[in-house]
Structures are given as C-alpha cells and as structure tokens.
DRENLO-657332 format. One record per residue (C-alpha): chain; x, y, z. Coordinates in Angstrom, 1 decimal, padded with zeros to 4 digits, always signed. Layout:
! residues N
 chaine     px     py     pz
      A      X      Y      Z
...
***
This chain:
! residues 326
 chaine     px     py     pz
      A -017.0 -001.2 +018.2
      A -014.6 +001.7 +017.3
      A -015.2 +003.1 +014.0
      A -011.8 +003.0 +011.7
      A -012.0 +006.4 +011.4
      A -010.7 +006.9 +015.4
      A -007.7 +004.8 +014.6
      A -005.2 +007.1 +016.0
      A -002.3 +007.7 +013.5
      A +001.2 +006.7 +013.4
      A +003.4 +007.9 +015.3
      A +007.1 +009.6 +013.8
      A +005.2 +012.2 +011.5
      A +006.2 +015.9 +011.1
      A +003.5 +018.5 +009.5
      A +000.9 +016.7 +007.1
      A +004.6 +014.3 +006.0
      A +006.0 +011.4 +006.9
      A +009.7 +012.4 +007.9
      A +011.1 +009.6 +005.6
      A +009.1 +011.3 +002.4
      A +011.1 +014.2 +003.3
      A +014.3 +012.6 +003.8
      A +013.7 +010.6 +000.3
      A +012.7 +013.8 -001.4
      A +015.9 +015.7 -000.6
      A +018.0 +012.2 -001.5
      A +016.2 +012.5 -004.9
      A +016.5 +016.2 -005.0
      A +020.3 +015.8 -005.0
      A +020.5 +012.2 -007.0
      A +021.4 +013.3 -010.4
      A +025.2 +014.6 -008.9
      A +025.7 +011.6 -007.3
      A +024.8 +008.7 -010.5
      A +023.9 +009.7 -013.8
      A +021.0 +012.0 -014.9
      A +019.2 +008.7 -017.2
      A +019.5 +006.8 -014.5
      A +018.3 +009.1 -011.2
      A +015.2 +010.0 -014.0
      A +014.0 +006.3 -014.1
      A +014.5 +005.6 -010.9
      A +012.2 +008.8 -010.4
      A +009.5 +007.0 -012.7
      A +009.7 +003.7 -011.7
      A +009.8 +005.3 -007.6
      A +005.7 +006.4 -008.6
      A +004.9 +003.4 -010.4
      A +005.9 +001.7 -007.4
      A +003.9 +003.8 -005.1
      A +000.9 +004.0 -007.4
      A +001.7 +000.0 -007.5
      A +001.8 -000.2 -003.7
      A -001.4 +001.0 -003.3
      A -002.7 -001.6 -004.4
      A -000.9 -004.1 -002.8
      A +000.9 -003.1 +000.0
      A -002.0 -000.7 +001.5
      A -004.9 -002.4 +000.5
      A -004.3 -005.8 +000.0
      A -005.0 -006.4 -003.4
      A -002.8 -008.2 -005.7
      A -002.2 -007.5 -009.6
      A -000.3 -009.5 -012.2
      A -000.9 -006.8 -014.7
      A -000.3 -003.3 -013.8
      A +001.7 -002.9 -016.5
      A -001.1 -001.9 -018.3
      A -001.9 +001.4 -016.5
      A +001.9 +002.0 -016.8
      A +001.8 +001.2 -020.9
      A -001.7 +002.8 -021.6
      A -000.7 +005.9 -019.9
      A +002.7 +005.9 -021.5
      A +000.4 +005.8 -025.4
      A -002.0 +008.1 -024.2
      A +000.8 +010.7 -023.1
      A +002.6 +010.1 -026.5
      A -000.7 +009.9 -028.9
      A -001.8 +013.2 -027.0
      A +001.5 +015.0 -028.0
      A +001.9 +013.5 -031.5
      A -001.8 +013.4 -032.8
      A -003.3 +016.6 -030.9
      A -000.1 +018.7 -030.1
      A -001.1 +019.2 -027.0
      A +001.4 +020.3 -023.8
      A +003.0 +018.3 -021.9
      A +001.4 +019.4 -019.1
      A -002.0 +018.5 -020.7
      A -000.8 +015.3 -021.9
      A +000.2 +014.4 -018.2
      A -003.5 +014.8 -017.8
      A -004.8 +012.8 -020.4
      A -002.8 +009.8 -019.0
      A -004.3 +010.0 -016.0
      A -007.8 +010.5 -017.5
      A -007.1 +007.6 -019.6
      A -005.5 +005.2 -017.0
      A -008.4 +005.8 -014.6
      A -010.9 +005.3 -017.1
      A -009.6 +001.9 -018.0
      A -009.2 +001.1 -014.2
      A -012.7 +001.9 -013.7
      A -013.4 -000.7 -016.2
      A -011.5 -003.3 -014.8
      A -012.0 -002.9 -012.0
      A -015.9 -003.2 -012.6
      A -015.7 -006.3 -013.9
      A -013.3 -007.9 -011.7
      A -012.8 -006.3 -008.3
      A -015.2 -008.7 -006.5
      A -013.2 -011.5 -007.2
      A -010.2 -012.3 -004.9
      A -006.4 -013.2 -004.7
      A -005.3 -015.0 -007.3
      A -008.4 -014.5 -009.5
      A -008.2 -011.1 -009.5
      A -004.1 -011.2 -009.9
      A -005.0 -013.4 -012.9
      A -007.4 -011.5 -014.5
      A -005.2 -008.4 -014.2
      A -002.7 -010.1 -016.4
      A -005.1 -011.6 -018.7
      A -006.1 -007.6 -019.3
      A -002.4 -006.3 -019.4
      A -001.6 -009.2 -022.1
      A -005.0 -008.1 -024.3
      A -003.5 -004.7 -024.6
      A +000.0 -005.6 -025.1
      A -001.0 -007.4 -028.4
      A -003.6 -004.6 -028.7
      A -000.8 -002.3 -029.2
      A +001.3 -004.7 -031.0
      A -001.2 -005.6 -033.9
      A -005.0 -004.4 -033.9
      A -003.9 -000.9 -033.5
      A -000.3 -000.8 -035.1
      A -001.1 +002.2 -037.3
      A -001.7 +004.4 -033.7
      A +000.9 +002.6 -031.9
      A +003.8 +001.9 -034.1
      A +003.9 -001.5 -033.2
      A +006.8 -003.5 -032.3
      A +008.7 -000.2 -032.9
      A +006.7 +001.8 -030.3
      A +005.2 +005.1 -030.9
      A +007.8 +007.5 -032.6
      A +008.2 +011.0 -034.1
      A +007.0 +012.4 -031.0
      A +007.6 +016.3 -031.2
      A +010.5 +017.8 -029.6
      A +009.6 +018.4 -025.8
      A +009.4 +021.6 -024.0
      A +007.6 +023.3 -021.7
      A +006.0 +026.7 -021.9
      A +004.8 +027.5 -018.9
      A +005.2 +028.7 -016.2
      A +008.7 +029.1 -018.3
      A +010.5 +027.9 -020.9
      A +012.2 +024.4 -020.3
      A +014.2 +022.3 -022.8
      A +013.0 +018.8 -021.6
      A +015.3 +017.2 -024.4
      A +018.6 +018.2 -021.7
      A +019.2 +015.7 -019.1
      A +019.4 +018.2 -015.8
      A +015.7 +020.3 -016.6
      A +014.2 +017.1 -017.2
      A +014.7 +015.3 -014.4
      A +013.7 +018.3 -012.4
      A +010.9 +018.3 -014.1
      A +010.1 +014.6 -013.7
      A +011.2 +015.7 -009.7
      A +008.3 +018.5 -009.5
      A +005.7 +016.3 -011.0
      A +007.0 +012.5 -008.8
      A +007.2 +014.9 -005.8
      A +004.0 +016.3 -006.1
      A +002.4 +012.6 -006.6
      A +004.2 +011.4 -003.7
      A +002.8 +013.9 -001.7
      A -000.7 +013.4 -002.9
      A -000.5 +009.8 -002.1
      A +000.8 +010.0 +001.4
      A -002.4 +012.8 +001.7
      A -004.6 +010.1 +000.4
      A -003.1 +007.5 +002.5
      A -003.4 +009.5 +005.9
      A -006.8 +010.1 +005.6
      A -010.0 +008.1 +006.7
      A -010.4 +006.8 +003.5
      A -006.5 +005.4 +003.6
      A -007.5 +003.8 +007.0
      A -009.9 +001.8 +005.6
      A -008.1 +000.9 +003.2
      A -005.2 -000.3 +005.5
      A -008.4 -001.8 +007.4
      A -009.3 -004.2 +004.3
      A -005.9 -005.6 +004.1
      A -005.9 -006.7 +008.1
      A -009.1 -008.2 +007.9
      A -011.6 -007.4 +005.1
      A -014.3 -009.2 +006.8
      A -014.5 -007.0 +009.8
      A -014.3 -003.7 +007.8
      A -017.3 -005.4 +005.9
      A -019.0 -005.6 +009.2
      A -018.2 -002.7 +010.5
      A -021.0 -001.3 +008.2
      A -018.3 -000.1 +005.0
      A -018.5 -000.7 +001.8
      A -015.9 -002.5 +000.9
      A -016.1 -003.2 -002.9
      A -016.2 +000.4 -003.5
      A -013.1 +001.2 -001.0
      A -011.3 -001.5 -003.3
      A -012.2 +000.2 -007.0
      A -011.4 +003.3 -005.7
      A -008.0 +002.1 -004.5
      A -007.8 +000.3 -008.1
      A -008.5 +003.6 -010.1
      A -006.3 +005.9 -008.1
      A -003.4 +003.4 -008.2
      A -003.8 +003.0 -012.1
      A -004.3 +006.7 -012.6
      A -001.4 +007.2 -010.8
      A +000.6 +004.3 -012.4
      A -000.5 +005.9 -015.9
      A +001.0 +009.6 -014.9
      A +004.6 +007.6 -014.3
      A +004.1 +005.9 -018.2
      A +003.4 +009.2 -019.4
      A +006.7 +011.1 -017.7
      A +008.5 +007.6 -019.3
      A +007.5 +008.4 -022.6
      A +008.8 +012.0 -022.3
      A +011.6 +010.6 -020.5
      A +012.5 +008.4 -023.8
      A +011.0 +010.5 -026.4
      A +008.8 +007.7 -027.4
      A +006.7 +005.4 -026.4
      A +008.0 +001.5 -026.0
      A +005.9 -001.6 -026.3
      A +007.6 -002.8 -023.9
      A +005.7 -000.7 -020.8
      A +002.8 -003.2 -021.6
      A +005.0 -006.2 -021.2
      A +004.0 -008.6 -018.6
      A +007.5 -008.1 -017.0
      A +007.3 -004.7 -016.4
      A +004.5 -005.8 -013.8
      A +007.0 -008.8 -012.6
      A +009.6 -006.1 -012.4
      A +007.8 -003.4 -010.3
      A +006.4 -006.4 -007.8
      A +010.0 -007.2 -007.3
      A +011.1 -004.3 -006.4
      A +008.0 -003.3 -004.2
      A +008.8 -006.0 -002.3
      A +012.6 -005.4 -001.9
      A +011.5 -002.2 -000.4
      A +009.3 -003.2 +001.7
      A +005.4 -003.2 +000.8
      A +004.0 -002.3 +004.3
      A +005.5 +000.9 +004.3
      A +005.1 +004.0 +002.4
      A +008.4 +005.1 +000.8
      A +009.7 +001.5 +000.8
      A +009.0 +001.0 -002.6
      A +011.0 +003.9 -004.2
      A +013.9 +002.3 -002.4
      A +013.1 -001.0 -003.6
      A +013.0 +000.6 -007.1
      A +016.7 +003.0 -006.6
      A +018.9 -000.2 -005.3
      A +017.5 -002.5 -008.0
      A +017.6 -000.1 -010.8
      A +021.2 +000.7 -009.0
      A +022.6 -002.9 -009.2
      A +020.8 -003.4 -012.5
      A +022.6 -000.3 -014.4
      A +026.2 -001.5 -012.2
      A +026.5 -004.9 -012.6
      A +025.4 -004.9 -016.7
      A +028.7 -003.0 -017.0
      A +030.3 -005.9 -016.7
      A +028.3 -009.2 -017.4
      A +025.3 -010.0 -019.9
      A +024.1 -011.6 -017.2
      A +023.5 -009.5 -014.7
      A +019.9 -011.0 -014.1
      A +021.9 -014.2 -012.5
      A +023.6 -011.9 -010.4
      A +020.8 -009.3 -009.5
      A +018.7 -012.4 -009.1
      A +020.6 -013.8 -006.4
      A +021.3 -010.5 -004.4
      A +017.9 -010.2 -004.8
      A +017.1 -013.6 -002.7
      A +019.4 -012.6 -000.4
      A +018.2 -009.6 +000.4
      A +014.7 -010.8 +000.9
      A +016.0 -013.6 +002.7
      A +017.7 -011.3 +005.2
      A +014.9 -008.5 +005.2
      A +012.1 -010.2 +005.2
      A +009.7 -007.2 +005.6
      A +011.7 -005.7 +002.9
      A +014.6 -002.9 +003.3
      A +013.0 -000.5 +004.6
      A +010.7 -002.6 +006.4
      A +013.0 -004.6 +008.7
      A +015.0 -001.5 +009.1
      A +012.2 +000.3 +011.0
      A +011.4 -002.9 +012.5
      A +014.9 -003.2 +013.8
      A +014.6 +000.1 +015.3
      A +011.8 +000.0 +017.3
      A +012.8 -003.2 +018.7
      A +016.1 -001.6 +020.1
      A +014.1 +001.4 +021.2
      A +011.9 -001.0 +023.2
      A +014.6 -002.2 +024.9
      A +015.9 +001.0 +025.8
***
C-alpha cells in the first residue's frame, strides 16, 4: 500500500505558499484603508483563531464544542504575564502559547481517544469549567465578571519602539505576528505530518492500518491548534487592553464554528474569510438594527445553503469544474 507520505501535493502552489495565502495576506496588508482599523484588527485575530480552530476540524477531523478555552486562557495568560510580571509583549505572546499548549496537552490526554460528539462534548464541558473558573474561584487573578484590567500601557521595544495603544502600529503589529502564524500553519500543513493528518479525517481506520499512530497524530493536532488559538487570545487582550470574560464563553466557540464553516472548512484560508464577511455584516448591519443576529442569521443560512462547501470552498469547486470542461 502507498505510504501517506508519497501523497503527491496539491496542485496551484507557488514557492513553499499557497497562492491564496498570498493573495489574503496582501488583502489584509491593505484592509485597514478600506474599513476601519478596530475592525480589520479583529478580523486579523479572529482570522488565526479560525485557522488554529480549523485545524482541528477542518484538517483533521476532530470536532470541539469548546475551543474557546485555548482562546480565553491564552487571552489571561497574555494579560496576567504583562500585569503581574511586567513582562514584554513579545514574551507574553509566548507565555500564551506555553500556557494554551500545556492545557491542550491535558485535555487532550484525557479525552482525545474518545470520538465525535464525545469528544465535542467534553471540550465544552472543559471550556465551561474555566469560564466559571475565571468568573469566581480565581476572581482576585482574573477580575471576574469585569475581566482582567489595569493592564500597563503597551509598547514594544524592540526591534523598535511602537506605540501599540494607536490604531495603525497595532494592527501592523497584530499583521506581523497573524502573518507569521499563517505561514507556520500552512508549513505544518504541507508537510508529512499535515498529510496524515488530512489522512485521519478521510478515513482514520486506514491511517490506523497503515501502521500510524493515530492517537498521537490527533494530540498533536490538538495542542498545536490550542497553542495557536491561545497566541490569537493573547494579541485580543492587547488588542482591548484587557482581558474579557467573555473569550471563555461558550459562544465564542459557537461563533468561530460558524464562521469556519462559512468559509469553508476543507480549505486552508477559507476560514479567515468566513471570519472577514461575518465580522463584516456583523459590524454593518448593527448600525442599524439591535437585531442584527436575525438578520446575520439568515444571510448566514443562505449562504450555507448556496455554498455548501463554504465560500471559499464552492468557489474553487466551481472553478475546477469549468476548467474541466474546457
């Protein structure tokens, strides 16, 4: 039987890139002129926590209710390293990830054997425990319902001096670290151990017999997608200047499902595009009504109903259909 690791790659790369991470990178490069700088920064954010998210599901066919918890222990690690240790930001970007790996590691020890919707289940049950974690047992760290505040005014030192409390240098710098991680996890994703991966989700019963160990290809995936998921919290609580409560909320894992899947979860970038047009129509359409959840809500059935493999998904489906014919 061929060994995964002959499985010949996609075609439509350029370099050691996909050509659509470089088309979405220059997009985002240019984004803040065309919206506003707040909202081109979360969409930044929530565009890794997506991917990191995405990993998980989308690549290796594993899904969790609570990822939220990466995203909101990375986001109190980042904030407790800066207020409690003064560290810099760049070392506090590293302590999220420490931290957010660690507790994947955990997790995923105790429940990556189980599957579907018992692992999806226990995720949440986890997320919940350190939602009112942070929300009670451990108020006098975390601030509690008010989140974690006084947070020292952020700038960065080196390799220059950056005032990350004006709207342009920050998002550039949230740009420099996103576009680094996106890069990293299309490296990880392209190599033999992404193919496995990919492998599990078709049909984790041959991978098994193929002579992998599968169990460990899964934690893995786990701890790099909630490492990765915890640098995003982190570069929110600098984004804020804070860190909210609400990053451990179990909708914050509904939320980045949804928009994984608008984007498409079978594809790499899909997700950060899942995460700009539903952030997009979020910010719009609140302008005008209180209940813009009705109305995203519906566009969003619509779209799925319409792109069924997701945005970018059907797109590139379309495509190479009509090339076919050709």
């Amino acid at each position: 039987m061929e060994k995964l690791t002959d499985i010949k790659r996609e075609k439509g790369k350029v370099g050691f890139v996909d050509k659509s991470v470089w088309i979405t990178l220059l997009i985002l490069l240019v984004l803040p002129f065309l919206i506003s700088k707040p909202l081109a920064t979360e969409i930044l954010i929530y565009g890794l926590f997506a991917l990191a998210f995405n990993l998980l599901l989308g690549h290796t066919g594993v899904l969790s209710f609570g990822h939220a918890a990466y995203f909101g222990v990375g986001a109190y690690a980042g904030g407790m390293a800066l207020r409690y240790f003064h560290v810099s930001v760049w070392t506090s970007l590293v302590v999220a990830m420490v931290v957010t790996a660690l507790v994947a590691a955990g997790i995923g020890a105790l429940a990556i054997k189980k599957k579907g919707v018992y692992f999806a289940m226990i995720s949440l049950a986890f997320a919940q425990m350190f939602y009112f974690m942070a929300l009670s047992p451990f108020r006098k760290w975390t601030g509690g319902e008010d989140g974690l505040k006084f947070i020292p005014i952020l700038k960065l030192e080196f390799p220059f001096p950056v005032d990350l409390t004006s709207a342009l240098p920050l998002y550039y710098f949230t740009f420099f670290v996103v576009g680094l991680a996106i890069i990293a996890l299309w490296r990880i994703l392209d190599s033999p151990f992404g193919r496995v991966l990919k492998a599990i989700r078709e049909n984790e019963v041959r991978t098994r017999a193929t002579g992998y160990n599968v169990n460990r290809a899964k934690f893995l995936s786990l701890v790099i997608s909630g490492s990765f998921s915890g640098l995003a919290g982190a570069l929110f609580t600098i984004y804020l200047g804070y860190g909210s409560l609400m990053t451990l909320f179990w909708m914050t894992s509904g939320s980045i499902l949804m928009m994984t899947l608008l984007g498409g979860m079978h594809t790499f970038i899909g997700p950060v595009v899942g995460v700009g047009v539903f952030m997009y129509l979020q910010n719009t359409i609140s302008v005008y009504t209180d209940r813009w959840q009705l109305f995203v809500g519906a566009l969003f059935v619509a779209l799925v109903l319409f792109f069924p493999d997701g945005l970018v998904g059907t797109i590139k489906m379309k495509y190479r259909e009509r090339k076919s014919r050709a």
